[in-house]
N, C-alpha and C positions, 0 to 999 in steps of 0.2 A: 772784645775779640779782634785781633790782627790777621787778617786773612792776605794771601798771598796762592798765585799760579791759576786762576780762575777768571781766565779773560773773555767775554764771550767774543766770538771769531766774526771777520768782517766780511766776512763772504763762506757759503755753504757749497763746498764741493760735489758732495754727491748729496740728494737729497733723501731725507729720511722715509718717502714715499714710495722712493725706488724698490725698498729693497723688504720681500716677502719672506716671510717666517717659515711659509708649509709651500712644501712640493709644489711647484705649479703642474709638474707631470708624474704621474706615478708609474714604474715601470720595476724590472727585475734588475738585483747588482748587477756592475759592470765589472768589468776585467780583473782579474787578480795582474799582480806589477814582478817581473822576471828582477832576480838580484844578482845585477852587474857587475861583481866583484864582491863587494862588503857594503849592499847598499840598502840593507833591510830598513835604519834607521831613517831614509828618506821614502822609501816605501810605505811604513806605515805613516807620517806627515801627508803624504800625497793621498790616501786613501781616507783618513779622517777630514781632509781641507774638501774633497769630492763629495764627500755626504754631509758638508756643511749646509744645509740647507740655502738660505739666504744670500749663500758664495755661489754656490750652484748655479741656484736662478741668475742671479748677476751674470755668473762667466759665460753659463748655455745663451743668454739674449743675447750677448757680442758685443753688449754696450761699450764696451772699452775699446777692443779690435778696430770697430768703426771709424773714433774717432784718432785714435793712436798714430802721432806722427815722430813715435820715439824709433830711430837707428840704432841697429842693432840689437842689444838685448833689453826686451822687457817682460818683466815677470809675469805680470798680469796676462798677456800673448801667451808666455808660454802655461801659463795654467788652465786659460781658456781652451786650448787645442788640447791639453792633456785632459780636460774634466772631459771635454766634448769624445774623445777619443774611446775612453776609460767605459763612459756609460752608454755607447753608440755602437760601440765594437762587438763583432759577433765573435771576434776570437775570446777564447778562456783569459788569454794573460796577453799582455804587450811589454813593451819594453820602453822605461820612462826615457828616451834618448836624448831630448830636447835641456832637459834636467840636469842628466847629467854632462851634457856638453858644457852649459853654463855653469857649473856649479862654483867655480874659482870666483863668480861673480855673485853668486848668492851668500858665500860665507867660508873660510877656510876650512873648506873640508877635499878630500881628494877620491874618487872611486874606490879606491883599492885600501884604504885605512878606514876600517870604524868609527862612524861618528855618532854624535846624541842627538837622539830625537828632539827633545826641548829645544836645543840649540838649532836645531834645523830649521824647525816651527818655528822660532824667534827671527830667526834670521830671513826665513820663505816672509813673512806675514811683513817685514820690513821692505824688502826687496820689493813687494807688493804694495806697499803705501809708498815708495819711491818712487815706481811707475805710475802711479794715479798723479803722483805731482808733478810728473813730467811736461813741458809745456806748458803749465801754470805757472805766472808771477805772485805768486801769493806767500808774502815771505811772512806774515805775522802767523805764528807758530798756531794760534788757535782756529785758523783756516782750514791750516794743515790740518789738524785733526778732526777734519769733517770728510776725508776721505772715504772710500766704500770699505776702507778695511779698519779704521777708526769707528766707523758708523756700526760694523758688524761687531768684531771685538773690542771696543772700548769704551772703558770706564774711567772713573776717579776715586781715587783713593785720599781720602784726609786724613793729614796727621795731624794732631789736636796734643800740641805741646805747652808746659805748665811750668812757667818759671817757678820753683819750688820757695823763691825769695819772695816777688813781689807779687805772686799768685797770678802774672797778666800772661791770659791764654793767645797764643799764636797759632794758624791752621796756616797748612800746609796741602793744597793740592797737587796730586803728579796723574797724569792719565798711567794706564797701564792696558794692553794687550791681554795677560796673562797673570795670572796668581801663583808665587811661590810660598811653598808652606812647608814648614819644617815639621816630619812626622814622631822625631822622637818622644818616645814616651804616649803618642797618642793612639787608640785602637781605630778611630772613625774619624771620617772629613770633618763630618761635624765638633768634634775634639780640636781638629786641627786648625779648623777654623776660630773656634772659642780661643784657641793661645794665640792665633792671628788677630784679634783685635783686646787684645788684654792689657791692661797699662802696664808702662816699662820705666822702669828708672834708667832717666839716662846721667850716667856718674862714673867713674873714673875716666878709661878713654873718649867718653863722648858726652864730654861736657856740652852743656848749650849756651851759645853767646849769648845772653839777653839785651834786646834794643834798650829798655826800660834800664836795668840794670848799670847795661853798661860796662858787665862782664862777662866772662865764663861759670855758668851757676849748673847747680843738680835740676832739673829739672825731670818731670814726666810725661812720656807720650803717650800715646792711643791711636792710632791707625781704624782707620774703617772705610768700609765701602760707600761713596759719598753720589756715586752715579753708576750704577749697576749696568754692565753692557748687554749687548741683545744676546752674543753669545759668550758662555765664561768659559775659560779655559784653566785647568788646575793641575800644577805639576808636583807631585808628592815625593819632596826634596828627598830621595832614596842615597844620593853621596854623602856618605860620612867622612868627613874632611880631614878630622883626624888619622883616620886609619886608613883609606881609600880603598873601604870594602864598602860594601852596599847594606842599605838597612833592608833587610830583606820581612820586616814583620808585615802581617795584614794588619793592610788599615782598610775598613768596611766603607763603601759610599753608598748611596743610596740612589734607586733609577729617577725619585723625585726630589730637587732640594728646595731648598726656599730660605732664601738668602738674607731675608727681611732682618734675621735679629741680629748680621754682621754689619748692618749700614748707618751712619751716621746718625738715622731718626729710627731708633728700632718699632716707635710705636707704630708705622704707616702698615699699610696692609702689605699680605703676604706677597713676594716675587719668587713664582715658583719658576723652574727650572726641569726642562726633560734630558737625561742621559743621553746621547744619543754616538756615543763613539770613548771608545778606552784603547790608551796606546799599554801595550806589556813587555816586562824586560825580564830576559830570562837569564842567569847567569851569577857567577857571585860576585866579580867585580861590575864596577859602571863601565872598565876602560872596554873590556869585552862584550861576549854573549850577545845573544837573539831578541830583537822588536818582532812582534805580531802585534796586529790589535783586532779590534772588532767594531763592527761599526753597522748601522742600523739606517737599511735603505730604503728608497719612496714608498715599498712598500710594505712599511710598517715592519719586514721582518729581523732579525740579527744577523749578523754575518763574522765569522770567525776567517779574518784575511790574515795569512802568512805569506806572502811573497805570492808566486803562481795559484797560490792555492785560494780559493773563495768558497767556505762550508757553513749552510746553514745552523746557527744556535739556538738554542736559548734563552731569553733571561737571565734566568738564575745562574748557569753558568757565564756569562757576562758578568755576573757581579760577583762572582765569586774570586777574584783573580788580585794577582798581586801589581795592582795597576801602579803606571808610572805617570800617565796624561790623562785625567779626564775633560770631557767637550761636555757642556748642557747648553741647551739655546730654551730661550725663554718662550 
């Protein structure tokens, strides 16, 4: 086997001690978020990143703030004041302003045009591992990814490719934030996930060089989860690229997963996983229509957030929903 992407890193930025799983405080939701033009899709991003446990704790102790000697804009400042604001505030709702001030520096997006959630998420969770490296000399990549938002969301994914000529297997590691999964044809995550690690012929456009070889050959992959993160994030690829309508079918998840039979050694013990936030998209295009989501606070209860609005749920209704992002933390 040829392994390749799997350096361990020379230095640990945030350590893994730092950062608590469960509530260090339990209290009642905080603020429902005012939508500033067309800003529901960063609304809901902001309200799921706030009941991220583990983020929480991190952004409410101020560990970053303290020692922050970044000019100007940094994201992790502005989410601390946002998370601290959100769940401290006696008003019903506030208004994310800090947010949308920077927002040309978080990702092209603009108040006043409709953006995607995913993309947002991608984009905030980046902007946020750029400010934790800020003032660090630490250019070997696998340092990088010892940051607090590395630490929180991130895993490794291997691809375990199979020269189809000389049978010699090459892996492939990539960290990842997030997981994309393609829903068609599937009814449940777990479906989606089972075609997320299923072997693939790679043949016509995506031939594979083979070192051994020596050329371009058929080969087969396999993708799997190789280092399971604290928190997984799952986007249930609803753009149909074809038509640029939305796959609007239910696909079912579950409030508990356990990720164990998607990972490189399916035999190890179970990694279960709690639900604890779903983004929803309402609408029959992706270019348009309405994010809510729902998300599950210190105190154990649900919360159905739409912009201003913050309403007690249920479970069942939680899961009943045509979700576009689910959040599990371990």
């Amino acid at each position: 086997v040829i392994g390749k992407g799997m350096t361990p890193p020379q230095k640990t930025l945030s350590p893994p001690e730092k950062i608590y799983m469960d509530w260090r405080q339990k209290r009642r939701p905080g603020a429902g978020l005012y939508n500033l033009g067309s800003t529901c899709y960063l609304n809901v991003i902001l309200q799921c990143l706030t009941y991220t446990p583990p983020l929480a704790n991190y952004l409410l102790s101020r560990q970053h703030s303290r020692f922050c000697s970044q000019q100007g804009f940094c994201m992790m400042c502005i989410m601390e004041d946002h998370v601290r604001k959100v769940l401290y505030s006696s008003a019903t709702a506030i208004r994310p302003r800090a947010v949308i001030r920077d927002l040309k520096f978080i990702g092209e997006f603009k108040p006043d045009i409709p953006g995607d959630a995913y993309e947002f998420l991608r984009c905030t969770l980046n902007a946020m591992h750029r400010a934790c490296l800020s003032g660090s000399n630490d250019s070997d990549v696998s340092s990088q990814e010892t940051s607090i938002i590395h630490q929180i969301f991130g895993g490794f994914l291997r691809s375990r490719v199979t020269c189809l000529s000389c049978k010699t297997v090459f892996d492939f590691f990539k960290v990842f934030l997030d997981v994309l999964l393609k829903i068609k044809g599937a009814s449940s995550l777990n479906t989606a996930l089972e075609d997320f690690v299923k072997p693939k012929e790679m043949d016509g456009k995506k031939y594979f060089k083979c070192s051994k070889c020596r050329k371009k050959v058929a080969a087969s992959k396999v993708v799997t989860v190789h280092h399971a993160p604290r928190v997984l994030t799952v986007c249930l690829g609803r753009a149909d690229h074809r038509s640029s309508r939305k796959l609007s079918q239910v696909v079912e998840y579950p409030e508990c997963l356990d990720l164990q039979p998607y990972m490189s050694d399916p035999a190890g013990e179970p990694i279960l996983y709690s639900l604890y936030a779903v983004v929803v998209h309402t609408g029959h295009t992706c270019l348009g229509g309405h994010f809510f989501c729902y998300t599950k606070a210190s105190n154990g209860q649900w919360y159905k957030m739409n912009d201003v609005s913050v309403e007690s749920c249920a479970i069942h209704t939680v899961l009943g929903q045509q979700a576009y992002l689910l959040f599990y933390a371990r």
